[in-house]
mmCIF file of the N, C-alpha and C atoms, coordinates in Angstrom:
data_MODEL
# 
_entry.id   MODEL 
# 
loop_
_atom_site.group_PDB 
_atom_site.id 
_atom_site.type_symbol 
_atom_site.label_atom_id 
_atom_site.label_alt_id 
_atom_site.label_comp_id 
_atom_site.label_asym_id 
_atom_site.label_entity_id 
_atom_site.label_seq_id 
_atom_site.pdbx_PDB_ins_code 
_atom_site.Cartn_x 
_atom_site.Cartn_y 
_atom_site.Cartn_z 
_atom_site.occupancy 
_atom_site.B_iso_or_equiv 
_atom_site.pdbx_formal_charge 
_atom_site.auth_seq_id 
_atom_site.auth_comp_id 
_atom_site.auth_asym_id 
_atom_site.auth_atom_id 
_atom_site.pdbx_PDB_model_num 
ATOM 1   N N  . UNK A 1 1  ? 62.938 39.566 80.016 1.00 0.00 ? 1  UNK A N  1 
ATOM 2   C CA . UNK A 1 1  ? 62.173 40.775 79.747 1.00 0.00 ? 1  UNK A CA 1 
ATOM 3   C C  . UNK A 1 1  ? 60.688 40.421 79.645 1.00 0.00 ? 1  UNK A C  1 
ATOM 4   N N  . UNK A 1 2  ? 59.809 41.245 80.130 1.00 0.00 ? 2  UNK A N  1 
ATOM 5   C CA . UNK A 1 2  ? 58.576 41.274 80.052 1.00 0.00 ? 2  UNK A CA 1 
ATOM 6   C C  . UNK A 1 2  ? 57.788 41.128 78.883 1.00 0.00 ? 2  UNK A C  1 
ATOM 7   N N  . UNK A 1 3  ? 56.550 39.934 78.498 1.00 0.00 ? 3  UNK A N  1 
ATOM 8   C CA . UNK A 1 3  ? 56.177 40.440 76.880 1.00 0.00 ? 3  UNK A CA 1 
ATOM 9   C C  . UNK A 1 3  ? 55.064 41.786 77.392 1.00 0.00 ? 3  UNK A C  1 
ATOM 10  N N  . UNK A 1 4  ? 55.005 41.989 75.899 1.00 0.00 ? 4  UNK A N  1 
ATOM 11  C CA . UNK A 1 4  ? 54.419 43.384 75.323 1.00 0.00 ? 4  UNK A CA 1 
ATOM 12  C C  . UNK A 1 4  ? 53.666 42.907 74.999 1.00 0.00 ? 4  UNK A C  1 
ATOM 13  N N  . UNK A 1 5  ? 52.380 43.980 75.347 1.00 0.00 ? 5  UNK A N  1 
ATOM 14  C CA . UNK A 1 5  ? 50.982 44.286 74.390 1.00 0.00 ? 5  UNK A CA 1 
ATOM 15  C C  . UNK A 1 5  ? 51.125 45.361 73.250 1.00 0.00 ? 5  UNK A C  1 
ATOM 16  N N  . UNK A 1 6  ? 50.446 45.321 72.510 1.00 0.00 ? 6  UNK A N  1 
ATOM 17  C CA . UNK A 1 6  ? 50.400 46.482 71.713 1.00 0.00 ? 6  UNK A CA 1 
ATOM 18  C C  . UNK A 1 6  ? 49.013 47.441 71.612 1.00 0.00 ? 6  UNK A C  1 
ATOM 19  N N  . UNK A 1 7  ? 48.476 48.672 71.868 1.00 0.00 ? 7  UNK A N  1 
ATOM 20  C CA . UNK A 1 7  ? 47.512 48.931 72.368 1.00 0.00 ? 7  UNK A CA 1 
ATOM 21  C C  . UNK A 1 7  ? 47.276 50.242 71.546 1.00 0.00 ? 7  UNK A C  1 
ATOM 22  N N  . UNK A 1 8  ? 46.017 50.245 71.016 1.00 0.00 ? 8  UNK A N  1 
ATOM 23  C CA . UNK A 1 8  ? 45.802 51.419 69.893 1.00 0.00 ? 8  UNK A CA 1 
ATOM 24  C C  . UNK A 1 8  ? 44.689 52.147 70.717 1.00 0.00 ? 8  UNK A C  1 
ATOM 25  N N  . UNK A 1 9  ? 44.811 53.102 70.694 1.00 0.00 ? 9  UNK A N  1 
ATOM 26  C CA . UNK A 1 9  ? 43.560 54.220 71.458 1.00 0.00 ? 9  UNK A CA 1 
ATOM 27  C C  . UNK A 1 9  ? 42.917 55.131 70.611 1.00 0.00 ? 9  UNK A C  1 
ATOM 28  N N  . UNK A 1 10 ? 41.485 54.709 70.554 1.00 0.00 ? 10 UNK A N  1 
ATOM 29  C CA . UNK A 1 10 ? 41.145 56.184 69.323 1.00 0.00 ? 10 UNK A CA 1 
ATOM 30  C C  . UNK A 1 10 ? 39.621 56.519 69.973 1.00 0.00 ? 10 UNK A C  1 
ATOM 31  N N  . UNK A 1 11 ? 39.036 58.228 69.331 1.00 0.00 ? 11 UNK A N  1 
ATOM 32  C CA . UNK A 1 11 ? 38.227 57.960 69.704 1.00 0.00 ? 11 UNK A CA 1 
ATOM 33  C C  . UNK A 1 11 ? 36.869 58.023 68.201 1.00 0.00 ? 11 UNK A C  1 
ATOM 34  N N  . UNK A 1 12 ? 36.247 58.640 68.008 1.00 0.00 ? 12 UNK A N  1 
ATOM 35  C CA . UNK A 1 12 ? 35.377 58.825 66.459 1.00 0.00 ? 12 UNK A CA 1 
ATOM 36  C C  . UNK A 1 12 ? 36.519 58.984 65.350 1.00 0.00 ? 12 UNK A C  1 
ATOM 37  N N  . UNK A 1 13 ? 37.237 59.967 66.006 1.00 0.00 ? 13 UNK A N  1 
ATOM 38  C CA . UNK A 1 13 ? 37.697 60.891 64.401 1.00 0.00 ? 13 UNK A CA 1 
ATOM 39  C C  . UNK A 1 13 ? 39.560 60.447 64.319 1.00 0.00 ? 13 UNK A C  1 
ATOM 40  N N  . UNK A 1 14 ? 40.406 60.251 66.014 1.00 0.00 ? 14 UNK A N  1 
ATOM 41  C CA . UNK A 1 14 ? 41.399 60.250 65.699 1.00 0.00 ? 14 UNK A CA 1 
ATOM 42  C C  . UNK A 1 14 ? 41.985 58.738 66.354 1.00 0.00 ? 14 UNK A C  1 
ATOM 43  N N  . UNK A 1 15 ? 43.391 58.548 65.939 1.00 0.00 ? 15 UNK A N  1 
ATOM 44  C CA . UNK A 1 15 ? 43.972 58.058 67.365 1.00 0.00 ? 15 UNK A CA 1 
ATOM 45  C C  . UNK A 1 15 ? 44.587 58.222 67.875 1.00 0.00 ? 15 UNK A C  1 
ATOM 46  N N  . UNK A 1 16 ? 44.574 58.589 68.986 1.00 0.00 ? 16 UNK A N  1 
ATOM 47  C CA . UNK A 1 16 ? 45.246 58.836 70.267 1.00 0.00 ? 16 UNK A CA 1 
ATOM 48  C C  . UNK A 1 16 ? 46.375 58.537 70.518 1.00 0.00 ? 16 UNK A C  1 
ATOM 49  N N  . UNK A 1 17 ? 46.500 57.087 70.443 1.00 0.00 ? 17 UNK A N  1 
ATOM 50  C CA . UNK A 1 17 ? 47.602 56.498 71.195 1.00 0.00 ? 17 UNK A CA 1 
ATOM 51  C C  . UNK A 1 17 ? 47.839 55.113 70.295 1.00 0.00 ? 17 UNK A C  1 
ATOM 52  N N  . UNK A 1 18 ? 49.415 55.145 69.507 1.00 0.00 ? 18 UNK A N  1 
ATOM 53  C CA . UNK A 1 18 ? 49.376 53.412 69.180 1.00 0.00 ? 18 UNK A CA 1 
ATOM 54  C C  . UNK A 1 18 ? 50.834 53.205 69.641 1.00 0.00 ? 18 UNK A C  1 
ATOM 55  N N  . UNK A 1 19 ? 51.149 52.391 70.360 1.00 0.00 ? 19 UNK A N  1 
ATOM 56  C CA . UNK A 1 19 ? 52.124 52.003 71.081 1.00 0.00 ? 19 UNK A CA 1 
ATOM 57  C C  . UNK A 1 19 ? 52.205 50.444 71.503 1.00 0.00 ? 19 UNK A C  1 
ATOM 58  N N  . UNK A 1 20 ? 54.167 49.857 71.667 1.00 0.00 ? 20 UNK A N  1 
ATOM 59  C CA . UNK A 1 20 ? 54.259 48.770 72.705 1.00 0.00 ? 20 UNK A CA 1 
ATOM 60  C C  . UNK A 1 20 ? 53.954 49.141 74.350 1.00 0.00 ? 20 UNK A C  1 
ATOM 61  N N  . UNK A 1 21 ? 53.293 48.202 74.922 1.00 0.00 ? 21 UNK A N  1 
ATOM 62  C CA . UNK A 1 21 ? 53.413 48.576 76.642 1.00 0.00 ? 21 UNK A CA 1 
ATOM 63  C C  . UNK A 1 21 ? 53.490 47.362 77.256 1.00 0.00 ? 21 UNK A C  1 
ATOM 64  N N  . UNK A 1 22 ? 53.267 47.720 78.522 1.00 0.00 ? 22 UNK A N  1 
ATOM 65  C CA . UNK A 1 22 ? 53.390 46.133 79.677 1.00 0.00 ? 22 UNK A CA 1 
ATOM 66  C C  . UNK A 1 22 ? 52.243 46.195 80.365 1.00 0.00 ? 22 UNK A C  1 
ATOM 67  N N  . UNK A 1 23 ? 51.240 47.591 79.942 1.00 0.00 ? 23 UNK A N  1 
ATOM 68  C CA . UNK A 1 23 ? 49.663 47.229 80.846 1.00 0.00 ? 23 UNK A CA 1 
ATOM 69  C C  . UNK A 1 23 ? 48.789 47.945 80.600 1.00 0.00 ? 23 UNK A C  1 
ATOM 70  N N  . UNK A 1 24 ? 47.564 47.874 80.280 1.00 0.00 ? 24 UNK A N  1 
ATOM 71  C CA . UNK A 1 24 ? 46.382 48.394 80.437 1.00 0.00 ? 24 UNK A CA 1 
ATOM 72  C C  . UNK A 1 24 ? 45.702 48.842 81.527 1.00 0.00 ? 24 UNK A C  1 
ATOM 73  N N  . UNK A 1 25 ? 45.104 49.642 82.162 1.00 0.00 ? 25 UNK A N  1 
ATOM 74  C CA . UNK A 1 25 ? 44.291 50.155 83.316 1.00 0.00 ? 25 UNK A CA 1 
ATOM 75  C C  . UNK A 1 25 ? 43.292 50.712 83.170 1.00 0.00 ? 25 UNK A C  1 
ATOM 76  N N  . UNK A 1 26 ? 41.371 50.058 83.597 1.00 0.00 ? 26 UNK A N  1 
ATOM 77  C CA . UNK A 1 26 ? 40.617 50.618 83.286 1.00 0.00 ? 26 UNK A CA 1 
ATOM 78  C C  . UNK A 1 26 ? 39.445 50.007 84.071 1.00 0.00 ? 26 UNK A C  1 
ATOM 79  N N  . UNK A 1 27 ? 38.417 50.191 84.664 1.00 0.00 ? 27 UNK A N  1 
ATOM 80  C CA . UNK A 1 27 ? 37.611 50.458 85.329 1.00 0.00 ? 27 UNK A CA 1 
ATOM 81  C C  . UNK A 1 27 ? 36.303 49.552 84.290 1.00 0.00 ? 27 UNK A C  1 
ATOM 82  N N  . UNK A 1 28 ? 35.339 48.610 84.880 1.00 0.00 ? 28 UNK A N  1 
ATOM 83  C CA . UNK A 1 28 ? 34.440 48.472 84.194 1.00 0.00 ? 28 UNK A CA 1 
ATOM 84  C C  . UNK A 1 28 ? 32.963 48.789 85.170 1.00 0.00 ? 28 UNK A C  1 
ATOM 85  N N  . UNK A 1 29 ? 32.017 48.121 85.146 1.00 0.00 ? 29 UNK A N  1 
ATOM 86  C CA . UNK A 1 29 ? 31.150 48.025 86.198 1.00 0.00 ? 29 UNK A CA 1 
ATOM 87  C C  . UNK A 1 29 ? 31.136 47.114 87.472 1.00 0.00 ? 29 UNK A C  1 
ATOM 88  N N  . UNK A 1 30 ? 32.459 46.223 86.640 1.00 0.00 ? 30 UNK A N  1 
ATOM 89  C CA . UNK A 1 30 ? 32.423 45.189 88.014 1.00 0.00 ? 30 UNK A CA 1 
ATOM 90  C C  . UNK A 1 30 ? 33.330 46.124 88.605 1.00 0.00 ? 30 UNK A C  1 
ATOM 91  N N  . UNK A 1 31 ? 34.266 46.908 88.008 1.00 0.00 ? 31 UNK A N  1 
ATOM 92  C CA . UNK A 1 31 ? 35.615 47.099 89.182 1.00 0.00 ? 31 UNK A CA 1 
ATOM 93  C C  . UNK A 1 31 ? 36.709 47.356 88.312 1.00 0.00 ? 31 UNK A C  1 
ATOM 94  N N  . UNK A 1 32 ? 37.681 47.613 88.888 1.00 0.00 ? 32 UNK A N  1 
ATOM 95  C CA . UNK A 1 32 ? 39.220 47.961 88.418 1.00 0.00 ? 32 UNK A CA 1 
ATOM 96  C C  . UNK A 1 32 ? 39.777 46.841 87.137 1.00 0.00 ? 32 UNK A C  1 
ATOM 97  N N  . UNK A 1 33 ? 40.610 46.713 86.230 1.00 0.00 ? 33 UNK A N  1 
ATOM 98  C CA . UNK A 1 33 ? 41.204 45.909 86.146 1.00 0.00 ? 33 UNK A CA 1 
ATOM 99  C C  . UNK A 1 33 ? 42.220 46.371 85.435 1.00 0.00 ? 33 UNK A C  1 
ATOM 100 N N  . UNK A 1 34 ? 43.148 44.931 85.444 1.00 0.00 ? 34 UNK A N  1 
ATOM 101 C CA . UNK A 1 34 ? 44.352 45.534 84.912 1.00 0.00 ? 34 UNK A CA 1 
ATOM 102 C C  . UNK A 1 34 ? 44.419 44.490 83.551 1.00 0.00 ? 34 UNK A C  1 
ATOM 103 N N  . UNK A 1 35 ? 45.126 44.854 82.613 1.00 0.00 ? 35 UNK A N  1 
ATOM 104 C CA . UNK A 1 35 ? 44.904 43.858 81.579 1.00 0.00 ? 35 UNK A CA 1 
ATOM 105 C C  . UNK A 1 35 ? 46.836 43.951 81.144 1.00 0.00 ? 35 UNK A C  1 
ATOM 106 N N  . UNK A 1 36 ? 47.365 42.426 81.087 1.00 0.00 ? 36 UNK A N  1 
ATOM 107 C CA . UNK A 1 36 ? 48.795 42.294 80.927 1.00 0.00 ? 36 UNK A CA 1 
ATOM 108 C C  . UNK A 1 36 ? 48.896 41.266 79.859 1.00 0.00 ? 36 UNK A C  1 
ATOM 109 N N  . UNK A 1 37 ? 50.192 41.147 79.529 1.00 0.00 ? 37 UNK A N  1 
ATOM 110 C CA . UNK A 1 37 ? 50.108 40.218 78.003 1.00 0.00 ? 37 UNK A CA 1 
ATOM 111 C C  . UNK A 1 37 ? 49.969 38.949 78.496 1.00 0.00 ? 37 UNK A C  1 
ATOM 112 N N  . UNK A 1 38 ? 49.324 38.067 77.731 1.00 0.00 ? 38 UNK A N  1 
ATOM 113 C CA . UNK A 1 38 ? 48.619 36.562 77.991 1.00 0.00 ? 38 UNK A CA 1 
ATOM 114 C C  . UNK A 1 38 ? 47.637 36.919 78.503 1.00 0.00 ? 38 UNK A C  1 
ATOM 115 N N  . UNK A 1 39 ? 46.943 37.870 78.372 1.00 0.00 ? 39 UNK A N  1 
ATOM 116 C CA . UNK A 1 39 ? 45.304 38.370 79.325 1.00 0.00 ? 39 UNK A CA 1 
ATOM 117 C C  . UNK A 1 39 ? 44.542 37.104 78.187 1.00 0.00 ? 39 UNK A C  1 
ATOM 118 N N  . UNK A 1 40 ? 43.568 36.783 79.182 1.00 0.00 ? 40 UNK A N  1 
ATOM 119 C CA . UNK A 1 40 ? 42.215 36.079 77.904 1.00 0.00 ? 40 UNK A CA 1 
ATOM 120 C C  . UNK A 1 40 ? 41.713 37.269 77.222 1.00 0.00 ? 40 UNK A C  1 
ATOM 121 N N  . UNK A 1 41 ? 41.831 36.571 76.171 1.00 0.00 ? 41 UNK A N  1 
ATOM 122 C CA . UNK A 1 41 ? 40.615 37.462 75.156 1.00 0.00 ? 41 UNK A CA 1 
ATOM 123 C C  . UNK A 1 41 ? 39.355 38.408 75.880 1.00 0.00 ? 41 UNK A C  1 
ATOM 124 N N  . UNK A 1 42 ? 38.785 39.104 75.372 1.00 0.00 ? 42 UNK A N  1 
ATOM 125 C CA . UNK A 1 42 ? 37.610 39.395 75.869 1.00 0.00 ? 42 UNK A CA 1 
ATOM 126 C C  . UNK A 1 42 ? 37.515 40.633 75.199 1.00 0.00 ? 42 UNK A C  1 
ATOM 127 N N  . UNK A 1 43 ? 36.028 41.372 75.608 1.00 0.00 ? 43 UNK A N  1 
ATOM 128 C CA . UNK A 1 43 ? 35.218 42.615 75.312 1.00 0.00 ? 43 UNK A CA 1 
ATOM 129 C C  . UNK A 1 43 ? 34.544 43.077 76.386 1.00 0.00 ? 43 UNK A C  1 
ATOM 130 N N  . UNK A 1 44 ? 34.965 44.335 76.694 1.00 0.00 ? 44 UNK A N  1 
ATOM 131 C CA . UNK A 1 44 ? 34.155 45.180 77.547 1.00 0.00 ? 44 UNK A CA 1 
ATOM 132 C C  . UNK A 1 44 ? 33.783 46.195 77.345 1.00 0.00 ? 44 UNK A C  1 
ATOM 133 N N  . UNK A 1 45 ? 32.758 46.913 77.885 1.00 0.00 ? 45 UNK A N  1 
ATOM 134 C CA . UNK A 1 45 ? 32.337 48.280 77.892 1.00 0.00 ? 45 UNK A CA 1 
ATOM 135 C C  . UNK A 1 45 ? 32.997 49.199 79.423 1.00 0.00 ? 45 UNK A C  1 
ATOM 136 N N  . UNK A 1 46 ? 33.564 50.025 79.287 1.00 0.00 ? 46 UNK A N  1 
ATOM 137 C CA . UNK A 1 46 ? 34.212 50.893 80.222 1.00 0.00 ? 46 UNK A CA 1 
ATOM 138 C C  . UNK A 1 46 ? 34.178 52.010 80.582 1.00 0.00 ? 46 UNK A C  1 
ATOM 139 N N  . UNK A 1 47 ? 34.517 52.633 81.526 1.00 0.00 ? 47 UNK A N  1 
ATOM 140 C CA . UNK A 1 47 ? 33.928 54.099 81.666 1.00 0.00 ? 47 UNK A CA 1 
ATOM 141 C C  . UNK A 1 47 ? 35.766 54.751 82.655 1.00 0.00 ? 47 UNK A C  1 
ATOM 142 N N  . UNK A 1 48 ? 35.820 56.071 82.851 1.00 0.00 ? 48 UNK A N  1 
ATOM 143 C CA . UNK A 1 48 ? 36.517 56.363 83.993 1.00 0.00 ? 48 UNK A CA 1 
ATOM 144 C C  . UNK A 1 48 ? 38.290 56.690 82.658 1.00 0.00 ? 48 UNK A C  1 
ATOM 145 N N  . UNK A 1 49 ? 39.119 56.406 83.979 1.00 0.00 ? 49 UNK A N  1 
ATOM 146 C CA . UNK A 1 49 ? 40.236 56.718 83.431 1.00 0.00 ? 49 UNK A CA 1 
ATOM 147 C C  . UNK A 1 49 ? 41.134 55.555 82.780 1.00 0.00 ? 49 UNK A C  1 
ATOM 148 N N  . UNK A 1 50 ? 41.630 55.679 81.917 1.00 0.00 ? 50 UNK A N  1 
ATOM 149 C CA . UNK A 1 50 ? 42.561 54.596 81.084 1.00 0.00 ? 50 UNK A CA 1 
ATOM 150 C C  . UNK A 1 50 ? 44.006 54.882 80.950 1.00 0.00 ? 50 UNK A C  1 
ATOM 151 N N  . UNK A 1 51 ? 44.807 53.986 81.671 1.00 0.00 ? 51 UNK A N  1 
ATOM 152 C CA . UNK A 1 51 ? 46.090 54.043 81.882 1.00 0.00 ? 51 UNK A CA 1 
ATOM 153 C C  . UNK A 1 51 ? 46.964 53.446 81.274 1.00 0.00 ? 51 UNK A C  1 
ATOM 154 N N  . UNK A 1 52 ? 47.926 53.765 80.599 1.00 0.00 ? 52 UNK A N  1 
ATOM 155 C CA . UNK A 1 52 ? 48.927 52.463 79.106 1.00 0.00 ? 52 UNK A CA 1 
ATOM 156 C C  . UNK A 1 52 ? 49.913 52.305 80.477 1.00 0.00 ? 52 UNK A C  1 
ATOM 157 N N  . UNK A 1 53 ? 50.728 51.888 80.888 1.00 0.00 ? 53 UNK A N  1 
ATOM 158 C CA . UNK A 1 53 ? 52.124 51.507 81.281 1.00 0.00 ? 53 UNK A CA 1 
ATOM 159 C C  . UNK A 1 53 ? 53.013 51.509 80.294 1.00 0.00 ? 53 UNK A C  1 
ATOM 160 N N  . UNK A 1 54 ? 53.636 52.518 79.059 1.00 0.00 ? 54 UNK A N  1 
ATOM 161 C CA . UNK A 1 54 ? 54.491 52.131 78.443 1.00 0.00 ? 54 UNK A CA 1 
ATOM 162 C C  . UNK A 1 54 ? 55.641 51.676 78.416 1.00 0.00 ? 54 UNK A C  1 
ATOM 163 N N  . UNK A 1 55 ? 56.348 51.240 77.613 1.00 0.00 ? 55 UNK A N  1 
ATOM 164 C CA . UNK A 1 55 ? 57.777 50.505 77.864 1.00 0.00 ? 55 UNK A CA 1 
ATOM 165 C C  . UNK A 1 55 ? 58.969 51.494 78.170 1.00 0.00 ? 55 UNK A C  1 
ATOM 166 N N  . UNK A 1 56 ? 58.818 52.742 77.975 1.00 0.00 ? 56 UNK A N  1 
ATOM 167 C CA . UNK A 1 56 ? 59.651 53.443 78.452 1.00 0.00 ? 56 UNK A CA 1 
ATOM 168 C C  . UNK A 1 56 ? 59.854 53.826 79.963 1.00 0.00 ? 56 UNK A C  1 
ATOM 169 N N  . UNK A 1 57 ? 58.538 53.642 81.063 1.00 0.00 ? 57 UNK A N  1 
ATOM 170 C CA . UNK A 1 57 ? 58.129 53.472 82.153 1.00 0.00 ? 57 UNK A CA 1 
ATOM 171 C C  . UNK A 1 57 ? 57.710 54.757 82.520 1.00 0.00 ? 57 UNK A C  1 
ATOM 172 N N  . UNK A 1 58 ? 57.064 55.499 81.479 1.00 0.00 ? 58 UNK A N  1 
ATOM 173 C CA . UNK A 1 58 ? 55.962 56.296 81.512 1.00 0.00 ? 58 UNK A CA 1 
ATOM 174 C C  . UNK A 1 58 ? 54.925 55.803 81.322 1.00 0.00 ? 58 UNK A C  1 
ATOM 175 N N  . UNK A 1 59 ? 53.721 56.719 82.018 1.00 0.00 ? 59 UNK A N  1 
ATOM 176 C CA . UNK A 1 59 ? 52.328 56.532 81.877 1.00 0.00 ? 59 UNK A CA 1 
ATOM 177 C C  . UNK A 1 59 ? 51.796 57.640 80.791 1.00 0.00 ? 59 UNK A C  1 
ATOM 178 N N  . UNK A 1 60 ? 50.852 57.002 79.634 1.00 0.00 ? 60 UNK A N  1 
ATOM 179 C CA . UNK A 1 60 ? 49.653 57.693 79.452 1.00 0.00 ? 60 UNK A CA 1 
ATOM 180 C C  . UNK A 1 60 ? 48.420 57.605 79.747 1.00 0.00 ? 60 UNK A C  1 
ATOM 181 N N  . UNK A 1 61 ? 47.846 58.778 79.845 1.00 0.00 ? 61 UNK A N  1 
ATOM 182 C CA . UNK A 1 61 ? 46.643 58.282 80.835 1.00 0.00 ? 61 UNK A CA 1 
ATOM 183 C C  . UNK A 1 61 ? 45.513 59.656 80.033 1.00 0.00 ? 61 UNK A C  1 
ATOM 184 N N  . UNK A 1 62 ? 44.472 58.790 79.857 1.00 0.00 ? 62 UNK A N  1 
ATOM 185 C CA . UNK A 1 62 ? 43.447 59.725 79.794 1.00 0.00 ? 62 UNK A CA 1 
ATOM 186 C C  . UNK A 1 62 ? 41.788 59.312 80.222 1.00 0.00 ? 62 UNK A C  1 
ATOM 187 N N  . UNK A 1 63 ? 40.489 60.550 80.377 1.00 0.00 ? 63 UNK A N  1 
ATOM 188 C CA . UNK A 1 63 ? 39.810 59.869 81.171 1.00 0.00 ? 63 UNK A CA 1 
ATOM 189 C C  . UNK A 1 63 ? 38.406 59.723 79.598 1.00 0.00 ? 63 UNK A C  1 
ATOM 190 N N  . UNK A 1 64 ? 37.195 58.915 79.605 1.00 0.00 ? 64 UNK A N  1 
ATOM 191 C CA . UNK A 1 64 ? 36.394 59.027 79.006 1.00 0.00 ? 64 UNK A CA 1 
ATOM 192 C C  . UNK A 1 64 ? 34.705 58.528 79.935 1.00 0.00 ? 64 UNK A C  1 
ATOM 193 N N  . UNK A 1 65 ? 34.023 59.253 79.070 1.00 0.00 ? 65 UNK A N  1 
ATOM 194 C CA . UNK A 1 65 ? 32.887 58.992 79.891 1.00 0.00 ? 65 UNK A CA 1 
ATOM 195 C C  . UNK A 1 65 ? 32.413 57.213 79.229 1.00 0.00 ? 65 UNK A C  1 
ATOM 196 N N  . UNK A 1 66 ? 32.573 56.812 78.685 1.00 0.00 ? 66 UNK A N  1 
ATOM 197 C CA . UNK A 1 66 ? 31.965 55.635 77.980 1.00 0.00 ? 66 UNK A CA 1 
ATOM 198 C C  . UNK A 1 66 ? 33.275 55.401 76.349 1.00 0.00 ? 66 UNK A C  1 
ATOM 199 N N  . UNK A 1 67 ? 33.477 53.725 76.803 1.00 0.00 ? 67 UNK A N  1 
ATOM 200 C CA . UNK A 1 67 ? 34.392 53.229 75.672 1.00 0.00 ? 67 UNK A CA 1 
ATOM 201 C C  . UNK A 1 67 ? 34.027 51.469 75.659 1.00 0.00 ? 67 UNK A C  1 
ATOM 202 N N  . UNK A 1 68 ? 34.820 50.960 74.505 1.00 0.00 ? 68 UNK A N  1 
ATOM 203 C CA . UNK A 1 68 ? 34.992 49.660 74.421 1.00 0.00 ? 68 UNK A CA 1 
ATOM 204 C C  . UNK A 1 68 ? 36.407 49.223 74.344 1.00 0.00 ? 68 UNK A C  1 
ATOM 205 N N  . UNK A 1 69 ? 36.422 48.228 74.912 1.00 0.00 ? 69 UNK A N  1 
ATOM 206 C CA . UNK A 1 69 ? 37.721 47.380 74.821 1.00 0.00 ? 69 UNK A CA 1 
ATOM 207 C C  . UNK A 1 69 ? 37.983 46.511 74.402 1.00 0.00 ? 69 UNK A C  1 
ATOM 208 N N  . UNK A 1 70 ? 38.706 45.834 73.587 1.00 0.00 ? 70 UNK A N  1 
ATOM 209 C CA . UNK A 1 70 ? 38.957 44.438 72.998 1.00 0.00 ? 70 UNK A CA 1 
ATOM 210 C C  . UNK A 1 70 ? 40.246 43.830 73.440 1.00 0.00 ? 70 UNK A C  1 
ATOM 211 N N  . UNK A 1 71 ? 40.230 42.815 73.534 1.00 0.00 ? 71 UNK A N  1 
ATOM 212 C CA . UNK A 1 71 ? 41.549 42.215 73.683 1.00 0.00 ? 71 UNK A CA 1 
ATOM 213 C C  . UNK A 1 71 ? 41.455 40.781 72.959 1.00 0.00 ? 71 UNK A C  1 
ATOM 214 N N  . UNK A 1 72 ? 42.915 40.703 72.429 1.00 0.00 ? 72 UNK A N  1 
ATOM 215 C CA . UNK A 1 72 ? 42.985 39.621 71.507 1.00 0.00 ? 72 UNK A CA 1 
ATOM 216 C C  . UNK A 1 72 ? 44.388 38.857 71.625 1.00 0.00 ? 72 UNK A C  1 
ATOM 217 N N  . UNK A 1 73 ? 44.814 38.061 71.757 1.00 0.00 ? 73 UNK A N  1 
ATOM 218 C CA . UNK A 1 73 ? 46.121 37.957 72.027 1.00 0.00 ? 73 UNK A CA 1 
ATOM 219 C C  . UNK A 1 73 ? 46.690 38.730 72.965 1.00 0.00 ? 73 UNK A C  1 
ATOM 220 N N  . UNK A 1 74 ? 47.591 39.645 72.105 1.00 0.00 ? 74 UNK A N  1 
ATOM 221 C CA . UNK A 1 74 ? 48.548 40.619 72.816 1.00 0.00 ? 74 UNK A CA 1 
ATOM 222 C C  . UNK A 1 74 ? 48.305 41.800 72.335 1.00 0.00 ? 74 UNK A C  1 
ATOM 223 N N  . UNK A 1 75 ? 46.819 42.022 71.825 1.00 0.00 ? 75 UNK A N  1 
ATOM 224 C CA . UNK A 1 75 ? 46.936 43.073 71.286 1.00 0.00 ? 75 UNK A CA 1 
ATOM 225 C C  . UNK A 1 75 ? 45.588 43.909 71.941 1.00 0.00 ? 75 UNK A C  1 
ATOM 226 N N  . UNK A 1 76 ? 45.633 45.010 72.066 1.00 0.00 ? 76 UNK A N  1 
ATOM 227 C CA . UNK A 1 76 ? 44.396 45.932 73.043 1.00 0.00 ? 76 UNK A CA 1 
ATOM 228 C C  . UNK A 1 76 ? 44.191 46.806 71.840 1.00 0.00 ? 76 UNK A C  1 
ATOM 229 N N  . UNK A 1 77 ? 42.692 47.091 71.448 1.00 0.00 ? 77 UNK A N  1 
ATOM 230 C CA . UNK A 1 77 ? 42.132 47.938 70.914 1.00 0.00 ? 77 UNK A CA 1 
ATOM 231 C C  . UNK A 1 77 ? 41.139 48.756 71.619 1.00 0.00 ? 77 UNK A C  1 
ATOM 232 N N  . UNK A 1 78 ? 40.785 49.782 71.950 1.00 0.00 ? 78 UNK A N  1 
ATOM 233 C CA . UNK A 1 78 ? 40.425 50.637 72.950 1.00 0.00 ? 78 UNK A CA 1 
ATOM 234 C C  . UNK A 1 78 ? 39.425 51.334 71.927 1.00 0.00 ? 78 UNK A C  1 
ATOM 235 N N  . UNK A 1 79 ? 38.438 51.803 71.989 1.00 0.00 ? 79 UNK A N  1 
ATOM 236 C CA . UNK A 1 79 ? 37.535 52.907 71.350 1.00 0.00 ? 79 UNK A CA 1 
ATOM 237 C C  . UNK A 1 79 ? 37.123 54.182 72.416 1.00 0.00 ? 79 UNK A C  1 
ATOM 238 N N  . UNK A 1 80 ? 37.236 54.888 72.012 1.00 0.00 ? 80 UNK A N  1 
ATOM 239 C CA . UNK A 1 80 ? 36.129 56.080 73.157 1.00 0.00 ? 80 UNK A CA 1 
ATOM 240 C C  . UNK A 1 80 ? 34.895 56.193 72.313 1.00 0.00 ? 80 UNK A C  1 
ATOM 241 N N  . UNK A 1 81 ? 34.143 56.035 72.775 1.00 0.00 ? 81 UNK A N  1 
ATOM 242 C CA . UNK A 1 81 ? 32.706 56.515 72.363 1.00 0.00 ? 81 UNK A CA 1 
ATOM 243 C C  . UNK A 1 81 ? 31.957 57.984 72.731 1.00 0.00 ? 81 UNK A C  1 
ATOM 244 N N  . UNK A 1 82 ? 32.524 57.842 74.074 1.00 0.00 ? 82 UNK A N  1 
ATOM 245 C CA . UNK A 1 82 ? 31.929 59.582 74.574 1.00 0.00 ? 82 UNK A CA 1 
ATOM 246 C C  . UNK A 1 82 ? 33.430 59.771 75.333 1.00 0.00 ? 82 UNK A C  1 
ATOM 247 N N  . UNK A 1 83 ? 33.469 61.048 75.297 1.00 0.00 ? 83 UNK A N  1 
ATOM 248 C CA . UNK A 1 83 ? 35.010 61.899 75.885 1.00 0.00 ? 83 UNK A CA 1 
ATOM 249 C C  . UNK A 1 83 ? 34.404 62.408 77.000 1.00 0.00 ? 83 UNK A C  1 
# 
């Protein structure tokens, strides 16, 4: 079986989304990317649409004008800054 990320979505006031999944999807200035468990660490700033892959093998998906991303392990923290 595939490992899991765990990926929290919020934006000022709520959160959105806290869930297990198998992927992240999101757009930076360089380009597309996809973020899967064992991703390196990192921080980005992002824009466009954001896609979970959840483990049920549905998608949630929503779009923002400007966010941040963290990744840490296996774990994705997402901010929206502007909707």
């Amino acid at each position: 079986m595939m490992e899991k990320l765990k990926v929290t979505v919020r934006n000022k006031t709520d959160v959105l989304l806290e869930t297990e999944c198998f992927s992240v999807s999101m757009a930076n200035e360089i380009g597309p990317f996809d973020i899967l468990a064992e991703h390196a660490n990192f921080v980005s700033i992002f824009s466009g649409e954001i896609v979970v892959g959840r483990v049920s093998g549905q998608k949630w998906k929503t779009k923002c004008e400007r966010g941040i991303v963290r990744v840490v392990g296996n774990v994705v923290d997402v901010v929206i800054l502007e909707e």
